[in-house]
C-alpha positions in Angstrom: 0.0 0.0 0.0 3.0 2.3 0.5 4.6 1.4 -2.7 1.1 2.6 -4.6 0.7 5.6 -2.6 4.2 6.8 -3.2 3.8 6.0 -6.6 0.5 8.0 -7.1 2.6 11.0 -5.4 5.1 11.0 -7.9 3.2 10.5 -10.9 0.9 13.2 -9.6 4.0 15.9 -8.6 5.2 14.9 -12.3 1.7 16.5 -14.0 2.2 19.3 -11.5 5.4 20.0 -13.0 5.2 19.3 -16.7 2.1 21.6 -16.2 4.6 24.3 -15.5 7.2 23.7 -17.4 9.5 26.1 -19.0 10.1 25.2 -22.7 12.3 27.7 -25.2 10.2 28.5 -28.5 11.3 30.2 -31.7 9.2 33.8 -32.2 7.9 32.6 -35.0 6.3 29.3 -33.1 4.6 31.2 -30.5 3.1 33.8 -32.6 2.0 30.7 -35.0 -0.3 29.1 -32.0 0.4 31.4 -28.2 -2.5 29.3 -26.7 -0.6 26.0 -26.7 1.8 27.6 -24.3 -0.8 29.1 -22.1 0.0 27.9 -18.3 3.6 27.6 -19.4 7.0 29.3 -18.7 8.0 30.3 -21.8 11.3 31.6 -23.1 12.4 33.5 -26.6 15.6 34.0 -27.6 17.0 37.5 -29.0 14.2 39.6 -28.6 14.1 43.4 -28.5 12.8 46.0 -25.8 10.7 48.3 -27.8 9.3 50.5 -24.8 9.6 50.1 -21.1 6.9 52.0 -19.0 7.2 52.2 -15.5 4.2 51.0 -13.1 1.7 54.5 -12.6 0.9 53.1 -9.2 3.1 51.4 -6.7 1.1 52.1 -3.5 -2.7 52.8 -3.2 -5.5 51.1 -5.9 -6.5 47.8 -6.5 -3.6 45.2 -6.3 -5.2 43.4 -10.0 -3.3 39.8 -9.6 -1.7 38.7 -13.3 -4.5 37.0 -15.9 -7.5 39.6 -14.8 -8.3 41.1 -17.5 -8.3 44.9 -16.7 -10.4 46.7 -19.8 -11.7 44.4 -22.0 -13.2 47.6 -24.3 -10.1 47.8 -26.4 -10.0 48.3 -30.2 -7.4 46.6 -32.5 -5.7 43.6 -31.5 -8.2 40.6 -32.5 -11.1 42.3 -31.7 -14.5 41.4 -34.2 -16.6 44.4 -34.4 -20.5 43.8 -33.4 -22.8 41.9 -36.3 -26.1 42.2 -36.6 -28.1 38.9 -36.0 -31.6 38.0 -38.4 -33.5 39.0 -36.0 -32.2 42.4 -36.8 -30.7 42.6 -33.0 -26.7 43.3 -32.3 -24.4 40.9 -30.8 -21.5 41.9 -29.4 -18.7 39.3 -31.3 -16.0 41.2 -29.4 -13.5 38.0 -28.2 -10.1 39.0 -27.5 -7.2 36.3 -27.8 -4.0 35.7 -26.2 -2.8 38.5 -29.6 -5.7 41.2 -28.2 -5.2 44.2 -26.4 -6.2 42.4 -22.9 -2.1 42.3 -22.8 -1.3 45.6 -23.1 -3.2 46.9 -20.1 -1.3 48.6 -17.2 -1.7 46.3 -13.8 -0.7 48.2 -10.8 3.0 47.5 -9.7 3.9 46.1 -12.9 6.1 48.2 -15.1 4.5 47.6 -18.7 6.8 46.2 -21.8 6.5 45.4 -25.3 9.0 43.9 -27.0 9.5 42.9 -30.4 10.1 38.7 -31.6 10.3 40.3 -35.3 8.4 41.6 -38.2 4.9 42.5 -37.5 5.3 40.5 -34.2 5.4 42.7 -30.6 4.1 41.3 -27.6 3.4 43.0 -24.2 5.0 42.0 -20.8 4.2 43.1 -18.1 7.6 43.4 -15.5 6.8 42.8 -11.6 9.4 44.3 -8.8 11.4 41.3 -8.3 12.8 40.9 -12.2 12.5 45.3 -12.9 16.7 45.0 -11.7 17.2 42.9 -15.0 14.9 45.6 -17.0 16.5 48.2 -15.8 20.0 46.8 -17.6 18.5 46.9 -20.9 18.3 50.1 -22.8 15.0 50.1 -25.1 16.0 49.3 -28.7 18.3 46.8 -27.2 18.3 43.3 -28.0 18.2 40.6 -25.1 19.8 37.1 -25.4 16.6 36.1 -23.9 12.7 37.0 -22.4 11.5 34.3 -20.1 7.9 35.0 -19.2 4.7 33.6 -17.7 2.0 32.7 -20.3 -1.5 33.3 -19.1 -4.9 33.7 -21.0 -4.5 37.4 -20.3 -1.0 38.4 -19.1 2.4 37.9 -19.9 4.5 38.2 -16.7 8.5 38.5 -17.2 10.0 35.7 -15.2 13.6 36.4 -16.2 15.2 38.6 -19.0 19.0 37.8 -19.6 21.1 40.3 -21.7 
């Protein structure tokens, strides 16, 4: 009974672990399909810091954790516009994914990034306290020898950048 309860424990700390798993993609694979690495550490190689905007609020306000989406009104991004149903009624088709503007948003604390993987491919990050030392090294226009972020349905949170 020991031997199958240990065993269960191990296979179940495995899931817990390849659940979380940091794996190293190419830019152009995570802009092909970002969802697949949802839950997932993720890291890019030689991306570069296209603006770096520090946090508005560091005392005071809400304390939004990381994957709340803040506004979800934003144009652009992936956004449908509204279509109008046969009934001659509106829906509202608006569904922003893990491209929309739901990344860009400024959480309180966090200093706000975008970064470029390459052509017509920028991505938002958002920078917490603990990892801003490692931001503040890199000038913007500068190219890091790696990002290493937290993917979530609607956050990116910068995990480690190495220059």
């Amino acid at each position: 009974m020991k031997k199958l309860s240990l065993l269960a424990l191990i296979i179940f700390s495995g899931n817990i672990l390849s659940a979380q798993s940091s794996v190293v993609v190419t830019a152009e694979a995570f802009k092909a399909n970002p969802t697949q690495y949802v839950g997932k550490i993720v890291t890019i190689q030689n991306v570069k810091l296209i603006s770096n905007k520090p946090p508005t609020s560091t005392v005071g306000g809400p304390n939004i954790p990381p994957g709340k989406v803040l506004n979800t009104n934003t144009t652009g991004g992936t956004s449908r516009p509204s279509s109008t149903t046969s009934s001659g009624g509106t829906t509202n088709a608006s569904s922003l994914d893990i491209n929309g503007n739901a990344f860009c948003n400024e959480v309180p604390n966090f200093s706000l990034t975008k970064w470029s993987l390459g052509p017509n491919n920028e991505i938002c990050v958002q920078v917490s306290s603990t990892v801003k030392p490692q931001l503040d090294q890199v000038a913007v226009g500068a190219t890091v020898k790696s990002l290493t972020f937290r993917c979530n349905e609607t956050i990116y949170s910068a995990t480690k950048i190495e220059k």
